[in-house]
Every structure is written in C-alpha cells, then in structure tokens.
C-alpha positions as CSV (number, residue, x, y, z in Angstrom):
1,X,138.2,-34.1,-114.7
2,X,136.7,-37.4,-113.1
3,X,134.3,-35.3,-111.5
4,X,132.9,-33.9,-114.7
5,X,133.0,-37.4,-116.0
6,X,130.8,-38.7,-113.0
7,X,128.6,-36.0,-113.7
8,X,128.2,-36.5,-117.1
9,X,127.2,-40.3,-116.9
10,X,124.7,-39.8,-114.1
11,X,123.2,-37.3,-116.7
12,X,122.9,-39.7,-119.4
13,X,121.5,-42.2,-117.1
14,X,118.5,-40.1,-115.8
15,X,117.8,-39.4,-119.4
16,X,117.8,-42.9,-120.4
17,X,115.6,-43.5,-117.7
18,X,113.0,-40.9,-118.7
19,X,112.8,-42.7,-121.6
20,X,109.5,-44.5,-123.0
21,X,110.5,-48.2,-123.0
22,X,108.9,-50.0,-126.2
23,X,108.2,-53.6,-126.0
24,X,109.3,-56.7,-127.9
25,X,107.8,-58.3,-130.3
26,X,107.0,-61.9,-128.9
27,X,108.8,-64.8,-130.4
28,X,106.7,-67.6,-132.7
29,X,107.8,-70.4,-130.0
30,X,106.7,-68.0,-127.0
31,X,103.8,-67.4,-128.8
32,X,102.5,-70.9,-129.6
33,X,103.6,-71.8,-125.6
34,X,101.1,-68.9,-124.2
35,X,98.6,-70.4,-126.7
36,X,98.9,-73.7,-125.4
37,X,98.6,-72.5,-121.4
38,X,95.9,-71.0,-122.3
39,X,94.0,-73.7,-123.7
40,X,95.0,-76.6,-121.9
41,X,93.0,-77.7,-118.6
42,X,94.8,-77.9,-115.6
43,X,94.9,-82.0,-113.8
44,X,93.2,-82.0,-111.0
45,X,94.6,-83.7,-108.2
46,X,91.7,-86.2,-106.0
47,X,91.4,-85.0,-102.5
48,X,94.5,-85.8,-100.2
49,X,91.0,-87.0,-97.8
50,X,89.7,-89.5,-99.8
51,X,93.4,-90.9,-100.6
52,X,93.8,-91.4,-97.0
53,X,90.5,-92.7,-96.2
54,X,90.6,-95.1,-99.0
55,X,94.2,-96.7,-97.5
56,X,92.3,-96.7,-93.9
57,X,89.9,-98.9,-95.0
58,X,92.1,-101.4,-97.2
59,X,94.2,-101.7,-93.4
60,X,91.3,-102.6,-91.4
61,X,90.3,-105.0,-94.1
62,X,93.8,-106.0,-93.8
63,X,94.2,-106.6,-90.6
64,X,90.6,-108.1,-90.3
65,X,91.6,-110.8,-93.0
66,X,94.5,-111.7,-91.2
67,X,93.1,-112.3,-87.7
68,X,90.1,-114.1,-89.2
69,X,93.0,-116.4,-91.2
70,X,94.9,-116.2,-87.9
71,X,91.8,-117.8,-85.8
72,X,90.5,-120.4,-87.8
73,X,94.4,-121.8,-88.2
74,X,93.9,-121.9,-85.0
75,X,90.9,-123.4,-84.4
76,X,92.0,-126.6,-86.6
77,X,95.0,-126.4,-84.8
78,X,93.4,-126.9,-81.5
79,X,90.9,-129.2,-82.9
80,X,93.4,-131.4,-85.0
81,X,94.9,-131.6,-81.3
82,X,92.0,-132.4,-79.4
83,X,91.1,-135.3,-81.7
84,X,94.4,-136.5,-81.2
85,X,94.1,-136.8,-77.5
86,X,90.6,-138.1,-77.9
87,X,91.5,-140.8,-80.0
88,X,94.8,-142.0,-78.4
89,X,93.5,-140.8,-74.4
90,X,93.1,-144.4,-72.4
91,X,90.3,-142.3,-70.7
92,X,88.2,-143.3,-73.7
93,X,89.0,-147.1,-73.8
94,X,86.3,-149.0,-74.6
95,X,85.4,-150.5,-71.2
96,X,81.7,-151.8,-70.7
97,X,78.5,-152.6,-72.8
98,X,75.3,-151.6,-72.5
99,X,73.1,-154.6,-73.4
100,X,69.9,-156.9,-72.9
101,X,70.3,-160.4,-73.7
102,X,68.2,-161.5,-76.1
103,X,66.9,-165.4,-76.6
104,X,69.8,-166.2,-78.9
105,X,72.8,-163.7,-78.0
106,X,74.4,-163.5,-75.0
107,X,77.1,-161.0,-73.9
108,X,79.6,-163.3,-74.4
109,X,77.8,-163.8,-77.6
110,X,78.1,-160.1,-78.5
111,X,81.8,-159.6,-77.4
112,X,82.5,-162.6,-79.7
113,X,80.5,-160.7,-82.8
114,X,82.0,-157.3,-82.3
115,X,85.4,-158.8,-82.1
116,X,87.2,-155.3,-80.3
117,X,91.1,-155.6,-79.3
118,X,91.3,-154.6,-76.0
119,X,92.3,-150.5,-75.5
120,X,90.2,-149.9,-78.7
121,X,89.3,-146.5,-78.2
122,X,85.4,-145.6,-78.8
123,X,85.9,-142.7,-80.6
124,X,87.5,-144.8,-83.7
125,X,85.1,-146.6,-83.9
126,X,82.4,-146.7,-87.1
127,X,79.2,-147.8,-85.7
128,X,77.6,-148.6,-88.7
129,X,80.6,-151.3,-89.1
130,X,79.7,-152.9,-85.8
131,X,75.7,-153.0,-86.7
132,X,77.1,-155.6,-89.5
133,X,78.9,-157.3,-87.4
134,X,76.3,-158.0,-85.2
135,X,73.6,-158.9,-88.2
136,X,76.0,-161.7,-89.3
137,X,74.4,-163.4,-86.4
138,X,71.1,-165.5,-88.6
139,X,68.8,-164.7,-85.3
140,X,69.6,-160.9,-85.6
141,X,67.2,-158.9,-87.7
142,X,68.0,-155.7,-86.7
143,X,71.0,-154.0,-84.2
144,X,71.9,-150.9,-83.0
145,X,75.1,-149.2,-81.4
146,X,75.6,-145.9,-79.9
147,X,78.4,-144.3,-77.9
148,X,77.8,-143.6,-74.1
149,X,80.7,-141.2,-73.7
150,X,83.3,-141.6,-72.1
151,X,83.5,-145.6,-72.5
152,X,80.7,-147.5,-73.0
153,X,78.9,-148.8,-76.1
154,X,74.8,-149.4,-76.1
155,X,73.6,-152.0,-78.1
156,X,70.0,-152.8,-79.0
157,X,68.7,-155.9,-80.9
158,X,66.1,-157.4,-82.7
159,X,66.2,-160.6,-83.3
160,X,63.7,-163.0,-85.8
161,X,60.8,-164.6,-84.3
162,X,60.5,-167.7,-86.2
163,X,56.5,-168.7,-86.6
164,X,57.1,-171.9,-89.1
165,X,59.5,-173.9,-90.8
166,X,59.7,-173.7,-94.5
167,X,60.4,-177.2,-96.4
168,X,61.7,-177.2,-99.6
169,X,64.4,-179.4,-100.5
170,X,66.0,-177.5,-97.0
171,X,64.4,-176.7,-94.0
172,X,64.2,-173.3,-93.7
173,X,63.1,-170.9,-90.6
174,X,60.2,-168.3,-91.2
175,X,59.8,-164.7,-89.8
176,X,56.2,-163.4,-89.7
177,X,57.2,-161.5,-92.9
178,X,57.4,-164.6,-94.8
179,X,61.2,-163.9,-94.7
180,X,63.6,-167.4,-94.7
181,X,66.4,-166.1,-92.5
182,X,68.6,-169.5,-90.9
183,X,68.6,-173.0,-91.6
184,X,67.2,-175.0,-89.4
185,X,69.4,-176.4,-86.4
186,X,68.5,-179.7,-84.7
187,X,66.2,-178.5,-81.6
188,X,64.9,-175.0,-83.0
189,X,61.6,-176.2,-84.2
190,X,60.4,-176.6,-81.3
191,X,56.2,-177.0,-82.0
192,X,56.8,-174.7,-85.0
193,X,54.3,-176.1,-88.0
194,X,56.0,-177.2,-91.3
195,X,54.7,-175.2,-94.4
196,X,54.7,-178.0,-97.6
197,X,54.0,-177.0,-101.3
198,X,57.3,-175.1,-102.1
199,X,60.4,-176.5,-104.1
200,X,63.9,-175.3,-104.0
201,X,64.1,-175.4,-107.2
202,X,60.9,-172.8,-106.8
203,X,62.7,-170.6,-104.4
204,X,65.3,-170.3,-107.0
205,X,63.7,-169.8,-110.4
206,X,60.0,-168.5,-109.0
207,X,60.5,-166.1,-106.1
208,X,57.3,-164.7,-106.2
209,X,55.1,-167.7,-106.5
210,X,57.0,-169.2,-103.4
211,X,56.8,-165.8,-102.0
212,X,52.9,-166.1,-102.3
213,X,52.7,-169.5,-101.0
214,X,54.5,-168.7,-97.9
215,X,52.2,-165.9,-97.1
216,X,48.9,-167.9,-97.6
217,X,50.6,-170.3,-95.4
218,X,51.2,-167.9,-92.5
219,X,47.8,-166.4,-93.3
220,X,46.5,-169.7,-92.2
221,X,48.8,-170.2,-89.4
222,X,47.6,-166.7,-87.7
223,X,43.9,-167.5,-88.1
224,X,44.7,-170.6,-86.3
225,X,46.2,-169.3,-83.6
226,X,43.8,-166.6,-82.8
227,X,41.8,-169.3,-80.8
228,X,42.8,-172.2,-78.6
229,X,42.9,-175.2,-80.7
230,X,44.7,-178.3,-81.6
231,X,48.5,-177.9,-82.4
232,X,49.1,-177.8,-86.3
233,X,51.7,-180.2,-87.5
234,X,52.1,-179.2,-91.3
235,X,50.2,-176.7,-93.6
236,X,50.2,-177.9,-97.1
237,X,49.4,-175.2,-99.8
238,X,48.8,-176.9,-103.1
239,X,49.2,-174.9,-107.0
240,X,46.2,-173.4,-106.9
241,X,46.0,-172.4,-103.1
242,X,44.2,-174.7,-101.5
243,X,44.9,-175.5,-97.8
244,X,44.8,-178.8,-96.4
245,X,46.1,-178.8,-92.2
246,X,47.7,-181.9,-90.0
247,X,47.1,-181.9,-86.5
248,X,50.5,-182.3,-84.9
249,X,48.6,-184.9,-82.0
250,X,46.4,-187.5,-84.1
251,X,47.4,-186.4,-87.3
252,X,43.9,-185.5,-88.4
253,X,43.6,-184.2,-91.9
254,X,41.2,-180.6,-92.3
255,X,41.0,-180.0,-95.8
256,X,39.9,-176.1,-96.0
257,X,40.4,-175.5,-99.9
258,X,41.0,-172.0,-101.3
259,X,37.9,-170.2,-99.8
260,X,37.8,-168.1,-96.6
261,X,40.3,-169.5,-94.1
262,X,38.1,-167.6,-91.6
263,X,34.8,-169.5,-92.6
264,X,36.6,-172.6,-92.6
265,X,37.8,-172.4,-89.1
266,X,34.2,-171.6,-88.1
267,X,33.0,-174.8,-89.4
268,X,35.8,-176.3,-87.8
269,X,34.9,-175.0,-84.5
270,X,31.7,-175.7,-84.9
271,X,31.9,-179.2,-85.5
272,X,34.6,-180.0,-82.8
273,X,31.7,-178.3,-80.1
274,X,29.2,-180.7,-81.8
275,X,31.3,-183.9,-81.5
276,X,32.7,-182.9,-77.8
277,X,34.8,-185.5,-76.0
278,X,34.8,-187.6,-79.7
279,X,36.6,-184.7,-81.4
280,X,39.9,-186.5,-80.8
281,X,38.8,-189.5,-83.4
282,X,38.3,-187.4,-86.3
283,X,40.1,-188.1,-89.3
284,X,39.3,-186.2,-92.2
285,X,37.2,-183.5,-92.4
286,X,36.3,-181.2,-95.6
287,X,35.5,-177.7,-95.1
288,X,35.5,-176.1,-98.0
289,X,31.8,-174.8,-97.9
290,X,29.3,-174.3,-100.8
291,X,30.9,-174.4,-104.2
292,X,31.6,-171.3,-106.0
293,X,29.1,-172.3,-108.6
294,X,26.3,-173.3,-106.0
295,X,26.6,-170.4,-103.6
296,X,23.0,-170.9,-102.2
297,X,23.6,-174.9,-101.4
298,X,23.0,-175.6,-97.4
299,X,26.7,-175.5,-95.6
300,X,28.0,-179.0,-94.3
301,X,30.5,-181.0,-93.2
302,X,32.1,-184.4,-95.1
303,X,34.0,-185.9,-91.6
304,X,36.0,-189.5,-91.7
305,X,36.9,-191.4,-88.4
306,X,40.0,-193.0,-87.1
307,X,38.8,-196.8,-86.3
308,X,38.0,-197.2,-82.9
309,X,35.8,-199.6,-80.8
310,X,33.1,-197.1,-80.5
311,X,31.7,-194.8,-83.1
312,X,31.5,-191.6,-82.1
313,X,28.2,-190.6,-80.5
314,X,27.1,-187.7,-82.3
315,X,27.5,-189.8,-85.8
316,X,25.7,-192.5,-84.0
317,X,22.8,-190.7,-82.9
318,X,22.3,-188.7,-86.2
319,X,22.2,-192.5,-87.6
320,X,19.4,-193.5,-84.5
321,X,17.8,-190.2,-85.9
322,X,17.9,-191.7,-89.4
323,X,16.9,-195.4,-88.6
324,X,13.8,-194.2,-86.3
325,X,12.6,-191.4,-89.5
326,X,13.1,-194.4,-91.4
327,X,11.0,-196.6,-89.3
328,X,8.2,-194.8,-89.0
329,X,7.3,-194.0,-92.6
330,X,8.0,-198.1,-92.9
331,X,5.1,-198.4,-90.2
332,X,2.6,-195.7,-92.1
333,X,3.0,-198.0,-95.0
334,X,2.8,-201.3,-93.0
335,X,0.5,-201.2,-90.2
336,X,1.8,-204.9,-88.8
337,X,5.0,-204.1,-88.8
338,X,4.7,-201.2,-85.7
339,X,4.4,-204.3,-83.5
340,X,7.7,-206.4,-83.8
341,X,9.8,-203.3,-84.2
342,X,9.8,-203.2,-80.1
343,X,10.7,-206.7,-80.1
344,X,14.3,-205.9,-82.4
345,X,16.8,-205.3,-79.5
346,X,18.6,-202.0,-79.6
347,X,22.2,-203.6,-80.0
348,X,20.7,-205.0,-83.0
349,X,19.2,-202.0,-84.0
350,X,22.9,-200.1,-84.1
351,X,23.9,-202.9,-86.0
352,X,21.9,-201.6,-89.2
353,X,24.3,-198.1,-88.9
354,X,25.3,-198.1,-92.2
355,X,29.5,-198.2,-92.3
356,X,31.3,-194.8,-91.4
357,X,34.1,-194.2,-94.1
358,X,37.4,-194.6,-92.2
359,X,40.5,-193.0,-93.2
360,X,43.8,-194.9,-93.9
C-alpha cells in the first residue's frame, strides 16, 4: 500500500513538472521600482587615484608648512639669543676711541661729551644719539660715529672756522656761511675783523636783511684776503650796502661804497704802490670810482693824511708838479718875473703847498 502511494505521488509530480509554467502579473509597486532603475543614472564614484593623489599632495604641503614654521622659530630663536649675548657679552665693552683732536676738542673733551658709563656695551648704543651729543659742543659743526667691531667707536669732526666776529648788541662768532654759531669768549678773536651795521634787535625781527649784511661783509673780507695787505680791524656795512674798512694797525679809514669790491681793492692797491714807504700815514681814502650817473668820468682817488712832520712825498711832488705848471704859464705872461723865481729858495717854495686835509 505505501508503495503504491509512493508511486502515485512521484507520478503526479513528473506531471506537474511537465507542465507550462504561466507568469505573474507584476505588481503596481514592482512596476513603478523597475521604472525608476531604469531611468535613474547611476553615481559615479571619482577615481580611487586621484583621491589618493590629492591627500599626497595636501601631506607634503603639510609637512613642508610645518618645517618652514619649524625653521624660522628657530631662526628668531637663535637670533633673539645671539643678540642677547651680543648685548650683555663684556667682549663688546666699549673700550677705546678712534679720534683726531681737533683745535677745540680734545679726547678728554670727547669722553666728557659722550658721557658713556663704563661696561656700556657698543652694540646698545644709538649713534645718531651720540652725533648730538657731540654737536652740543658750539665749535662742532658736524660729527660722526661709527662702530669698529668688537670695541671701539670712530669719531670724526668738523668743527666751525670762525672768519669774523659779528657785533650786534652781542658779539657773535661767524662761519664762512655767514652762520653765528658761539658767543664770543675772551681770547677767541684772535685778529678776527669785527663786522658793524647789524642790530640785535635786527637779528630778531629781520633775519634776512641781517642775513644779507653779513654776507656782503664776508664778501669783502674774502676779497681782502686774497692778497697780502694790511690787517682789517672792522668792516662796517651801512643800509644801503656801502662798505667803509678800518685798518686794525693805524686805523686808516677806506671808504669803498656799494660798487665792485674788486675795483675798489684795485685802486687801493694801486695807490698804496704809488705812495710806497708813506702808505702807513694814510688816513682816509675814498674809493668808490666814477658815479653811477657819470660812468665815463676819469677814475681817482680822494686820500686824507694822518699829521706828521713830513708830508708824504708823492703828495708833495704832485704839488712841486703843480707849483712849477703854475710857474711857467706865470712866466709866459710875465717875462721879468722868469728871473727872481731862481732866487725863491726851495724851502720856501714848499711853503706855498697848499694845506693837505687831515683827518681827525
């Protein structure tokens, strides 16, 4: 009985299996699913290469950042360090100076003007500081320091060179510029010559005009030096710019008005070769030249003597020159006179000079 019973399900099951299998109608929700595979794009994934590239690069960078921080940390490290030592070291103690005295500052001078506690170390130092300091000095016009590693300082100066003394209301010493820089101390003058014509209350109120006398002054004083001649005492510049000089030895009085200085000077010279040895008894003398409104007028010379026992020769012999014209356009007129004129004696003869102007 079970064995007919095996045999008849095995039958039914090869049957079943001959049979055609008809498919299934798809479901609305599996339908609108396959729909949406079907029309949606797959995401596409970048390149697992580039991915790994791009984090290769972004280390290096990384790492290149970080040493490059790394470094310059400690570069100002070391340097923070170094200028620690450098300024604190005793090796760079300031220990000598480098210096040429000059006519008015001495080393000990200097020392005293940079005022530097000993162990100041050079490196602390601000140069430009110390230049001041050593301008406070009046004679100074210019200074310069400089470091001469490991401990030294160089220091260079230029000092004023005084060419005249300024008086007004103060006496004032004068640089070639025409700059006042010091008061005069007792014993700097020296043979310095004393510019007049300026007030204080000129230098004050009218900078420029004082400015402008100064420099005719001191255009003066440089043509006068270009040649050996007397010492100048005083160089008076009045409102208008003429010159008047002093002789510092006899005190005589040139007078060379607001024309050329050069021309002046020329007539100057000229006259001292004329008068030779007498030179030394002139008083006044005007050298002013023609007049601006007579240009073509013959050049001369208006001179005044100190009084002295003897005239000076070359005023006496333009006077002989004078009496004997004189004389013989007398004797042309009057024939009999020609014959007591030897008879006058010649100290008689000088007698009839007519008076030199003298100067008080």
């Amino acid at each position: 009985m079970a064995t007919r019973a095996d045999s008849s399900k095995t039958r039914a099951s090869k049957s079943a299996g001959n049979a055609r299998r008809v498919p299934r109608a798809p479901t609305v929700a599996a339908a609108t699913a396959g729909h949406e595979r079907a029309t949606s794009k797959p995401a596409v994934a970048p390149p697992p290469s580039r991915v790994r590239r791009w984090l290769r690069t972004s280390v290096r960078v990384g790492v290149r950042l970080g040493l490059c921080a790394a470094l310059a940390y400690g570069v100002l490290v070391g340097v923070r360090e170094g200028y620690a030592y450098a300024t604190t070291s005793p090796r760079f103690e300031v220990r000598a100076l480098q210096f040429q005295p000059t006519t008015h500052v001495d080393e000990a001078r200097l020392r005293e003007l940079l005022a530097l506690a000993p162990g100041t170390n050079i490196l602390s130092l601000e140069l430009d500081g110390l230049a001041e300091r050593i301008t406070a000095e009046p004679w100074v016009a210019r200074a310069v320091v400089n470091r001469e590693l490991p401990d030294a300082l160089r220091v260079e100066i230029e000092e004023h060179e005084a060419v005249a003394v300024l008086a007004a209301g103060t006496q004032l010493l004068v640089n070639r510029d025409g700059e006042a820089f010091k008061r005069l101390e007792p014993g700097e003058r020296g043979q310095l010559p004393v510019i007049t014509g300026v007030t204080a209350a000129q230098l004050v109120a009218e900078p420029e005009a004082a400015a402008a006398v100064v420099a005719r002054a001191l255009e003066v004083v440089t043509a006068w030096q270009t040649k050996r001649r007397p010492l100048l005492s005083e160089v008076h510049v009045d409102p208008w710019g003429g010159v008047t000089l002093y002789t510092a030895q006899i005190g005589t009085q040139l007078r060379l008005g607001r024309g050329d200085v050069g021309h002046a000077l020329a007539r100057f010279d000229a006259l001292r070769a004329a008068m030779g040895d007498d030179a030394e008894k002139l008083a006044v003398a005007h050298l002013e030249g023609p007049r601006e409104h007579d240009p073509e007028a013959p050049e001369r010379v208006v001179a005044s003597f100190f009084p002295a026992k003897d005239v000076p020769q070359l005023v006496v012999e333009a006077h002989e020159r004078a009496a004997a014209a004189a004389n013989v356009a007398s004797d042309e007129t009057q024939p009999g006179a020609a014959a007591a004129a030897p008879n006058v004696p010649a100290h008689a003869r000088r007698n009839r000079i007519p008076r030199i102007p003298r100067h008080h």
